[in-house]
N, C-alpha and C positions, 0 to 999 in steps of 0.2 A: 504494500500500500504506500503512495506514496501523501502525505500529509499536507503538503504545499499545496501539492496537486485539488487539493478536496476544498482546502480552504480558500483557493482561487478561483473555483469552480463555483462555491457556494456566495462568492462576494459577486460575481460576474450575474448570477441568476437574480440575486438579490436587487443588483442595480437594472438587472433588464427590466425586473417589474416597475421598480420605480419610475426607469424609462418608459415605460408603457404609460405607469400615473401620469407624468407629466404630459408625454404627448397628447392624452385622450380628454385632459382636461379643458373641460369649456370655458372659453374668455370671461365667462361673469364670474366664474369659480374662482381663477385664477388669482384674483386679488380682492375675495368679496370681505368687508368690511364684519360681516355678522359673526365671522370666527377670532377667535383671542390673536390666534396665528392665521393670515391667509398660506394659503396652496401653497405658493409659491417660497415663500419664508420657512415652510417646513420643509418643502424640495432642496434649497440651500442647507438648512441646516445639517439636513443627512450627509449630505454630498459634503461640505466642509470638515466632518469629523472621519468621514470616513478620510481625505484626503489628510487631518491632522497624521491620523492615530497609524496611519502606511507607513509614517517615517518613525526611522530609529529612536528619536525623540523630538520633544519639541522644539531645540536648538537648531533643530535640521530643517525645520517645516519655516516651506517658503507659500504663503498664501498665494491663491488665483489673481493672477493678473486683474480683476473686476472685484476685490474683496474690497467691500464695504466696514467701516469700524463697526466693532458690535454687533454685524449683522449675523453671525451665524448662532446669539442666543436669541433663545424662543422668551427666554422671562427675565429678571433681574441676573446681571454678570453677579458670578459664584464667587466674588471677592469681593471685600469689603471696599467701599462703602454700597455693594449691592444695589447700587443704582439698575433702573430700567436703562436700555440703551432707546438708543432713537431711533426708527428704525421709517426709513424716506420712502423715497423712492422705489417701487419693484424693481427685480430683473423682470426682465422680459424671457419669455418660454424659451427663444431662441437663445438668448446666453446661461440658462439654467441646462439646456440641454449641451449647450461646449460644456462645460462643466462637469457633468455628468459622464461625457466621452475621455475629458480628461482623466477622470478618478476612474472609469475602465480601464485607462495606457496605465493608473498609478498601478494598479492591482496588476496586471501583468508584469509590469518591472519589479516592483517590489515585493511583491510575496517571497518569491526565491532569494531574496536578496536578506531576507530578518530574519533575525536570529532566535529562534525558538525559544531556545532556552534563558535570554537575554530576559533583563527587567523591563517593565513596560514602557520607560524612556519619559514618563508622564507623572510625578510626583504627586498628582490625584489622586492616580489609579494604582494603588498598591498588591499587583498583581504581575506578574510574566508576561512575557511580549504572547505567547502563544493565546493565552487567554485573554489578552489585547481581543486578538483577533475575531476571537468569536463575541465578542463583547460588540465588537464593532459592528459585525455581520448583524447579530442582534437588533443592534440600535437602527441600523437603517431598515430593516426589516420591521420594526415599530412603528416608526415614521414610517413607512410604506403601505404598509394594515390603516394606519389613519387617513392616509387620505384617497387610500381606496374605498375606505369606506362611507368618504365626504362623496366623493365619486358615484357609488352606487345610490345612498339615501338620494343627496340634492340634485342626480344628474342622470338616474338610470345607465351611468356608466362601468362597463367590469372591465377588470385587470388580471389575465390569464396568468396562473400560478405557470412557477418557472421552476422548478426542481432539482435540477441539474445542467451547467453550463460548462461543455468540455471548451478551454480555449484552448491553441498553439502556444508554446511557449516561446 
């Protein structure tokens, strides 16, 4: 078995469905006011941790070209003085989805490349890079369920489950 192999596999299926979320979401969804987080705020925010948490640690993490300050928390920044951030302007679908293609090439490069056994590189997260992973995998897969399921209630819209995703290395 090869372990890299599973957990690339499984972050690749993870982001296809998300990429499904995103692409199948209807324009009013997209930044509708009646949710705490619109669509699109929670499409970033998956997509930004998944792109932290790929690198060795946070000293390495170079944000997307298009990173907004504070835009990839959902509620008050987890530091003191826990302020709300401000949160403007959307992306737009078409830059949430480069984004999203980005953190596909991140997951190809770097799965093979992290060191399993290694600390999670993240002084939050008091756990192994390996359990990084599936943390990560997790989390977007959260955010994924959520706004599928914004999808289905306000939009009669579905997101075909993705189960397995063999990519080339």
């Amino acid at each position: 078995m090869d372990p890299k192999g599973v957990i690339r596999s499984q972050y690749i299926a993870t982001l296809a469905m998300l990429r499904q979320a995103i692409e199948r979401c209807p324009e009013p969804l997209w930044d509708d006011s009646a949710y705490k987080n619109r669509f699109w705020h929670v499409a970033y925010h998956a997509l930004f941790y998944t792109h932290l948490y790929l690198q060795d640690r946070l000293e390495d993490f170079r944000p997307w070209a298009l990173h907004r300050k504070e835009y990839n928390y959902l509620g008050a920044v987890p530091w003191p003085p826990h302020h709300k951030p401000v949160i403007g302007e959307p992306y737009t679908r078409d830059e949430i989805l480069a984004y999203c293609a980005i953190c596909e090439r991140q997951v190809s490069e770097r799965v093979d490349a992290l060191d399993m056994e290694a600390g999670s590189g993240f002084d939050w997260l008091p756990f192994g890079k390996l359990e990084l992973q599936l943390y990560n995998i997790r989390h977007v897969q959260l955010h994924t369920g959520e706004l599928m399921e914004r999808l289905g209630t306000q939009a009669g819209v579905d997101v075909e489950w993705v189960g397995s995703r063999v990519q080339a290395q």
